[in-house]
Backbone atoms as SQL, in Angstrom:
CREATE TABLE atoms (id INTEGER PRIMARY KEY, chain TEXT, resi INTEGER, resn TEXT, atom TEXT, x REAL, y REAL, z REAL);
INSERT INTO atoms VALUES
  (1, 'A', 1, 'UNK', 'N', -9.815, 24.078, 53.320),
  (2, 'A', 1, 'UNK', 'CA', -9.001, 24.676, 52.291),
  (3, 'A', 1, 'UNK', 'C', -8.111, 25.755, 52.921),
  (4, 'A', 2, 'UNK', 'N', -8.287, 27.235, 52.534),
  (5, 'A', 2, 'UNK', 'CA', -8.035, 28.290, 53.485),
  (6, 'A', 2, 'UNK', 'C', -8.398, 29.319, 53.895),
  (7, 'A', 3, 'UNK', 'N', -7.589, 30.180, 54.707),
  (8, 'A', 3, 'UNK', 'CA', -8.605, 31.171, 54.904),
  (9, 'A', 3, 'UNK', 'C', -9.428, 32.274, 54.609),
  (10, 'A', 4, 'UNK', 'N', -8.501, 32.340, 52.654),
  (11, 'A', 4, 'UNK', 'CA', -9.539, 33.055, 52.140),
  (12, 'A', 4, 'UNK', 'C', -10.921, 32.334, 52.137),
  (13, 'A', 5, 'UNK', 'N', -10.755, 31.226, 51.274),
  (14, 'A', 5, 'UNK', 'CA', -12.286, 30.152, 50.815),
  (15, 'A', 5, 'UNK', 'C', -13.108, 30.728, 52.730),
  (16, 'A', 6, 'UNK', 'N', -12.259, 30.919, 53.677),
  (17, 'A', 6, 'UNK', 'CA', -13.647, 31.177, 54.789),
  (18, 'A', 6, 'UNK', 'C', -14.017, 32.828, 54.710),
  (19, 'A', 7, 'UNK', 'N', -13.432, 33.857, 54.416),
  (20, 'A', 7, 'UNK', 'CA', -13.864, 34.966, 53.646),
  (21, 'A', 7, 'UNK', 'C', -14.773, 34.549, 52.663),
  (22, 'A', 8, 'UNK', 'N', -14.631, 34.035, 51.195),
  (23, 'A', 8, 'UNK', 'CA', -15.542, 34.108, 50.520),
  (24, 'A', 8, 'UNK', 'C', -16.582, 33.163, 50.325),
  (25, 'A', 9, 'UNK', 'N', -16.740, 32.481, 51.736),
  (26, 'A', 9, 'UNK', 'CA', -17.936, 31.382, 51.751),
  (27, 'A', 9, 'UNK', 'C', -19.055, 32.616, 52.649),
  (28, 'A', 10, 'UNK', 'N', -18.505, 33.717, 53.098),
  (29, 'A', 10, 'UNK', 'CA', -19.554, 34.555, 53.851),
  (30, 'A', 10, 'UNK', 'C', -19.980, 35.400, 52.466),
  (31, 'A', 11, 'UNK', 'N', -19.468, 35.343, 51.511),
  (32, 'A', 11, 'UNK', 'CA', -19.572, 36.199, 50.953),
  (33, 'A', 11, 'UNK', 'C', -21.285, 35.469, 49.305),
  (34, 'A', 12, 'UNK', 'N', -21.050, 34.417, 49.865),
  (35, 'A', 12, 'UNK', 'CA', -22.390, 33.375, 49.425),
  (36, 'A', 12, 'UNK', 'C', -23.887, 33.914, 49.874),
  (37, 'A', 13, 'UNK', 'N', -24.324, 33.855, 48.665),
  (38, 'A', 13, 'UNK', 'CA', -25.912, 34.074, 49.285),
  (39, 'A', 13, 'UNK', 'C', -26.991, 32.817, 50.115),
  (40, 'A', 14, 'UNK', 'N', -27.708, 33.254, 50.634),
  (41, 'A', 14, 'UNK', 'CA', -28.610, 31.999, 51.249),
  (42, 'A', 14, 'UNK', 'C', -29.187, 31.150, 50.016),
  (43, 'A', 15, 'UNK', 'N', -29.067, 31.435, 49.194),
  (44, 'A', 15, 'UNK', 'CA', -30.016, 30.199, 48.252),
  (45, 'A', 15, 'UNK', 'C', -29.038, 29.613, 47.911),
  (46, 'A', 16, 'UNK', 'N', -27.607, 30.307, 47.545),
  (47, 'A', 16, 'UNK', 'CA', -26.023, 29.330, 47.174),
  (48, 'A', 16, 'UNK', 'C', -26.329, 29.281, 47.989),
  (49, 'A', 17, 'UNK', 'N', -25.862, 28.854, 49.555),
  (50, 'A', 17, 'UNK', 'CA', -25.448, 28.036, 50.614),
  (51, 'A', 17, 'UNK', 'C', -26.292, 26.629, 50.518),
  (52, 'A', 18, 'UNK', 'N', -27.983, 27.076, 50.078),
  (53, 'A', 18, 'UNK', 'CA', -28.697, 25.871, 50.129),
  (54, 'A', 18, 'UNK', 'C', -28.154, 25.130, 49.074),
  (55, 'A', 19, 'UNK', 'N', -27.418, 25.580, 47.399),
  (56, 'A', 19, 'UNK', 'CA', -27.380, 24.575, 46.672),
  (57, 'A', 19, 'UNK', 'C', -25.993, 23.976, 46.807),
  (58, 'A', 20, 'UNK', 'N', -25.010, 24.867, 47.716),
  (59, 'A', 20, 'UNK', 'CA', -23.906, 24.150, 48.394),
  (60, 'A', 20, 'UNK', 'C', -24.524, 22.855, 49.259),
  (61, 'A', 21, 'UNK', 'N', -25.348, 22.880, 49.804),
  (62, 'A', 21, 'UNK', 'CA', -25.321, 21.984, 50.778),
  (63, 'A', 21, 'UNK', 'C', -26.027, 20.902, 50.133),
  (64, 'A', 22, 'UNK', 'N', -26.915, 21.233, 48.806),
  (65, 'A', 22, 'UNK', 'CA', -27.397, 20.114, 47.946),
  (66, 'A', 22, 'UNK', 'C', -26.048, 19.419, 47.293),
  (67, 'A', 23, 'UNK', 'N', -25.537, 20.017, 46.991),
  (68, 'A', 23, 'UNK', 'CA', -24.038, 19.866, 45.864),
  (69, 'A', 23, 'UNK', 'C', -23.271, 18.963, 46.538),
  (70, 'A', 24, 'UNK', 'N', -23.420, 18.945, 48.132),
  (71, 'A', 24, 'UNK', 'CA', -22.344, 18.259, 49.157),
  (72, 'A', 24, 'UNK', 'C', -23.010, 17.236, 49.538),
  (73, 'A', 25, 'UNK', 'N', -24.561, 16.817, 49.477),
  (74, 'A', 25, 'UNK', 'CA', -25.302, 15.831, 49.678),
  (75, 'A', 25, 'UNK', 'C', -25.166, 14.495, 48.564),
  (76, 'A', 26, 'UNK', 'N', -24.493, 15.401, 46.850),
  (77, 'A', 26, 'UNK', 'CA', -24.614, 14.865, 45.850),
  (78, 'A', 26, 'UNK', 'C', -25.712, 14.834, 44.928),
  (79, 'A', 27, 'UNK', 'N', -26.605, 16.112, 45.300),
  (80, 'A', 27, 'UNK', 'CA', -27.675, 16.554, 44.245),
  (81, 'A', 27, 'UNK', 'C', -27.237, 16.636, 42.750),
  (82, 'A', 28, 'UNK', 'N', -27.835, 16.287, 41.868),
  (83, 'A', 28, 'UNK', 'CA', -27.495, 16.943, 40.407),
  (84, 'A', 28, 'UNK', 'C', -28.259, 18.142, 40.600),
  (85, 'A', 29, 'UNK', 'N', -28.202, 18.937, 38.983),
  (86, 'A', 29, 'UNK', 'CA', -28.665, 19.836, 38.728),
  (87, 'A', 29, 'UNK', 'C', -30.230, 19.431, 38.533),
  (88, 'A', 30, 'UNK', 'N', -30.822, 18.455, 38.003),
  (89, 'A', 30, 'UNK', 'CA', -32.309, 18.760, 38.312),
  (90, 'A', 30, 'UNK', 'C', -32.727, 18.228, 39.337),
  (91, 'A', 31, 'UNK', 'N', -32.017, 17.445, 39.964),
  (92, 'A', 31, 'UNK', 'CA', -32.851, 17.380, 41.841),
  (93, 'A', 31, 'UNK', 'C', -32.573, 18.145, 42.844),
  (94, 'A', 32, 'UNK', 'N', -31.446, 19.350, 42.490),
  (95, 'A', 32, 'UNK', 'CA', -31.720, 20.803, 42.979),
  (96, 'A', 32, 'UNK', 'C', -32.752, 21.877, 42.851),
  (97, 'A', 33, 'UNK', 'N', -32.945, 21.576, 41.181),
  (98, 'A', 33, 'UNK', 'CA', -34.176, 22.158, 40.800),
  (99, 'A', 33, 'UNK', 'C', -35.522, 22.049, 41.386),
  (100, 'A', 34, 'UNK', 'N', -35.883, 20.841, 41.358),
  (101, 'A', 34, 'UNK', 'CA', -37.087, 19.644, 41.801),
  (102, 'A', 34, 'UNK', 'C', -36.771, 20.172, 43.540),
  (103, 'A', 35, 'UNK', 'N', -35.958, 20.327, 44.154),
  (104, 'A', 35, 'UNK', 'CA', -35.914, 20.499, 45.403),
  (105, 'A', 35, 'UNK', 'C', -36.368, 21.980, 45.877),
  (106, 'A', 36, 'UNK', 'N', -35.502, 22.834, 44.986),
  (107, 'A', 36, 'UNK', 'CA', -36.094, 24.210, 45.315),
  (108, 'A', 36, 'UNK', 'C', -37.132, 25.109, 44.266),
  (109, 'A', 37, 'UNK', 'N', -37.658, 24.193, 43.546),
  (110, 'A', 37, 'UNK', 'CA', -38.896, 25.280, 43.114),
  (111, 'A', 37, 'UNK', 'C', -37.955, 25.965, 42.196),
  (112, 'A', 38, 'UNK', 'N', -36.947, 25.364, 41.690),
  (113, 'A', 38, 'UNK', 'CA', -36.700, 26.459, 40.260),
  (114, 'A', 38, 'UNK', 'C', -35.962, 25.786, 38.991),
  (115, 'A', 39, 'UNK', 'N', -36.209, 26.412, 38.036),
  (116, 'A', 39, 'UNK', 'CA', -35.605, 26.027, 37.148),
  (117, 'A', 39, 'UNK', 'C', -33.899, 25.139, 36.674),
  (118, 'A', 40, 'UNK', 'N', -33.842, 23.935, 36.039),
  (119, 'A', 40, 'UNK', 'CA', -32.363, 23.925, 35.691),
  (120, 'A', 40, 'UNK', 'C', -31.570, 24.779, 35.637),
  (121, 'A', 41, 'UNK', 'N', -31.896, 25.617, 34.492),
  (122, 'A', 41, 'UNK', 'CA', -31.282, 26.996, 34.162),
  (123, 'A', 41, 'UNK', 'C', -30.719, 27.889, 35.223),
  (124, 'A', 42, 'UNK', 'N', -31.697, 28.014, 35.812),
  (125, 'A', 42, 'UNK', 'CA', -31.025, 28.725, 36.993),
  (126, 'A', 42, 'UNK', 'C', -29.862, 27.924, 38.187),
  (127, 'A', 43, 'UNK', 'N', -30.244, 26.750, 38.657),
  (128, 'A', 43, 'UNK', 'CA', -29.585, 25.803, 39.150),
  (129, 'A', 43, 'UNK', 'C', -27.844, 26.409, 38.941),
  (130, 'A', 44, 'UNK', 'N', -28.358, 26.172, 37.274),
  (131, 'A', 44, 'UNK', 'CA', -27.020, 26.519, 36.538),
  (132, 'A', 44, 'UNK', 'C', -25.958, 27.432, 36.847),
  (133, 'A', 45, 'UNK', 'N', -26.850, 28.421, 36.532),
  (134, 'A', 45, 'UNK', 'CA', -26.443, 29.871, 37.133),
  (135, 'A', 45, 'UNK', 'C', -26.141, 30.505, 38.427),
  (136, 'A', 46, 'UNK', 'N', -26.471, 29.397, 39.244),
  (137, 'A', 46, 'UNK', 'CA', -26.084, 29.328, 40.988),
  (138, 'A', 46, 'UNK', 'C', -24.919, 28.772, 41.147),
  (139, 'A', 47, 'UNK', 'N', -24.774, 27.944, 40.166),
  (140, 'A', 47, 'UNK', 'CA', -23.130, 27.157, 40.386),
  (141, 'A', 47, 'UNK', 'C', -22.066, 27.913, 40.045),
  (142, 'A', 48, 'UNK', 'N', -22.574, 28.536, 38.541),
  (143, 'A', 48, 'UNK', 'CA', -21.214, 29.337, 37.896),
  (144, 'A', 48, 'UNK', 'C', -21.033, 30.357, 38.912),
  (145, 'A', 49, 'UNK', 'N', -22.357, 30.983, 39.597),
  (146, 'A', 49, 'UNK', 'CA', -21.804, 31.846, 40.550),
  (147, 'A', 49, 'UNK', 'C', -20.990, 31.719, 41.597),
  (148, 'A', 50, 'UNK', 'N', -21.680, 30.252, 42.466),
  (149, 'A', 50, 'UNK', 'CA', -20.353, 29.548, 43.796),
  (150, 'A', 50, 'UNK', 'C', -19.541, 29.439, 43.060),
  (151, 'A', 51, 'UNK', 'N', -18.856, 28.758, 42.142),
  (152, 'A', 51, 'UNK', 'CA', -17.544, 28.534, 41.511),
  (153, 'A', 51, 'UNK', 'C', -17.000, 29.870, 41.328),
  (154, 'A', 52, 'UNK', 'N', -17.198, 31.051, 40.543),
  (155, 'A', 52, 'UNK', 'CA', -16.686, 31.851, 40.425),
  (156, 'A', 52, 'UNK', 'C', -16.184, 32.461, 41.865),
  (157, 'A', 53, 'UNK', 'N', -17.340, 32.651, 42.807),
  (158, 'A', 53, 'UNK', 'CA', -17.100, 33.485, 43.993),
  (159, 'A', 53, 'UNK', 'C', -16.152, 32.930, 45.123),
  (160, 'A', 54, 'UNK', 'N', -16.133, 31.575, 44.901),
  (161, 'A', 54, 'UNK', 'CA', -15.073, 30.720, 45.724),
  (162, 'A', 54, 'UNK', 'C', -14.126, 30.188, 44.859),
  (163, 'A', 55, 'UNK', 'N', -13.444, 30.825, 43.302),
  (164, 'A', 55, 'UNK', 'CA', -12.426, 30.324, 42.902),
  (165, 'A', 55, 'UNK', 'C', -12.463, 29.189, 43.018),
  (166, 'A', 56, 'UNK', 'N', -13.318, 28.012, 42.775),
  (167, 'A', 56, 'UNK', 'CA', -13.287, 26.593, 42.290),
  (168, 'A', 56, 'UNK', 'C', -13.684, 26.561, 40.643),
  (169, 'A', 57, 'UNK', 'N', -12.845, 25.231, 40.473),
  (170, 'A', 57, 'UNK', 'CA', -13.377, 24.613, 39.196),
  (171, 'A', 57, 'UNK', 'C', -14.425, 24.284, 38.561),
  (172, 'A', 58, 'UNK', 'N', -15.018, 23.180, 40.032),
  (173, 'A', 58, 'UNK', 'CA', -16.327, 21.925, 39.433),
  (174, 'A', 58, 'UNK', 'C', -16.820, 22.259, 40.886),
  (175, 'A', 59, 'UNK', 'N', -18.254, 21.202, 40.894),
  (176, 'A', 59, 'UNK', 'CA', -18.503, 20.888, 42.166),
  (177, 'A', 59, 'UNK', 'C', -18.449, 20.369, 42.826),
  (178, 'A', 60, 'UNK', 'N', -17.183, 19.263, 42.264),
  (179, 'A', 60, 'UNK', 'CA', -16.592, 18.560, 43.008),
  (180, 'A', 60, 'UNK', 'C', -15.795, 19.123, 44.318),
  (181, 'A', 61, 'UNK', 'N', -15.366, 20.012, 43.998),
  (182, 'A', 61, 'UNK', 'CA', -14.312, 20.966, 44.550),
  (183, 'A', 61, 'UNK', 'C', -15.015, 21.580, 45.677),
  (184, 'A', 62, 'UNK', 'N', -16.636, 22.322, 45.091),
  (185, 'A', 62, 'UNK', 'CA', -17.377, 22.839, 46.139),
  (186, 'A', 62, 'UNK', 'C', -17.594, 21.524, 47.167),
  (187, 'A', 63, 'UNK', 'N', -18.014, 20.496, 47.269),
  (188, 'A', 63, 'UNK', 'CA', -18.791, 19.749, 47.535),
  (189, 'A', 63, 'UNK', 'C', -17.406, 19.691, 48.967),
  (190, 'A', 64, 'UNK', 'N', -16.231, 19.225, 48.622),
  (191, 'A', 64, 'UNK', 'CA', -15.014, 19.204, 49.272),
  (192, 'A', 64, 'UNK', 'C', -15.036, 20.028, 50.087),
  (193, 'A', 65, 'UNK', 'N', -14.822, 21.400, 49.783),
  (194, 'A', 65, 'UNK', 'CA', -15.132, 22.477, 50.486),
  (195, 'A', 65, 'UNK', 'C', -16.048, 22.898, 51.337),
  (196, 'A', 66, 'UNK', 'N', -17.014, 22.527, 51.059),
  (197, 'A', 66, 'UNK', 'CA', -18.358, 22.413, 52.025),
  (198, 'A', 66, 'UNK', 'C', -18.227, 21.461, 53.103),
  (199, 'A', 67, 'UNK', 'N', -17.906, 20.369, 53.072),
  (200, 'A', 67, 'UNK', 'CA', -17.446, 19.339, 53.871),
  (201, 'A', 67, 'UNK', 'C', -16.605, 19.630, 54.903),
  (202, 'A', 68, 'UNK', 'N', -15.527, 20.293, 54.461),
  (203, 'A', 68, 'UNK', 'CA', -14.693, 21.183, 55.105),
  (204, 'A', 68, 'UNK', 'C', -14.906, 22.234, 56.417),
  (205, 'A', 69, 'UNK', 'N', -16.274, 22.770, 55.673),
  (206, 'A', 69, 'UNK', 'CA', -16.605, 23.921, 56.489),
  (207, 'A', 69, 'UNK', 'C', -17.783, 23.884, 56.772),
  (208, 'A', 70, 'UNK', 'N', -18.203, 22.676, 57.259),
  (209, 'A', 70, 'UNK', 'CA', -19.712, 22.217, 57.987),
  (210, 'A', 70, 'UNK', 'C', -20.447, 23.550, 59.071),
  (211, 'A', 71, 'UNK', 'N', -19.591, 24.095, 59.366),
  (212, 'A', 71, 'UNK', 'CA', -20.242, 25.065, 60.654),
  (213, 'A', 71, 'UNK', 'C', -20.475, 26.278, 60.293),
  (214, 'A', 72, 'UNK', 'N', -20.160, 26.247, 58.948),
  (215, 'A', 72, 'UNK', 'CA', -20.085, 27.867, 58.202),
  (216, 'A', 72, 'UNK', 'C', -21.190, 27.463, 57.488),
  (217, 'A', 73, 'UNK', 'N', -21.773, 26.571, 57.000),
  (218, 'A', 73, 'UNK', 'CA', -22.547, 26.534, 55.968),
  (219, 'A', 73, 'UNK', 'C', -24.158, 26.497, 56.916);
């Protein structure tokens, strides 16, 4: 993408990075859940946060982005 999105991919916590890298595998939201020991709900609430913090839409967008930036993640 650019070089902000590589500013605010540092700016991701370690549990977003893990559900980035689920999101880019093609996890849904409950085999993220089922994967890390937590709730949908929260799942949830991990996305609106990557989306917000990296100015994307969907997770489609993340998933793109992640792909992108294999060595950062």
């Amino acid at each position: 993408m650019n070089k902000d999105h590589d500013q605010k991919l540092k700016d991701l916590t370690p549990r977003e990075i893990e559900i980035v890298d689920l999101i880019k595998g093609g996890a849904n939201n409950q085999e993220i859940a089922d994967q890390l020991y937590i709730s949908v709900r929260t799942v949830k609430n991990h996305i609106t946060n990557i989306l917000s913090k990296l100015d994307l839409r969907n997770r489609t967008e993340v998933a793109i982005l992640a792909n992108g930036h294999r060595s950062q993640l």
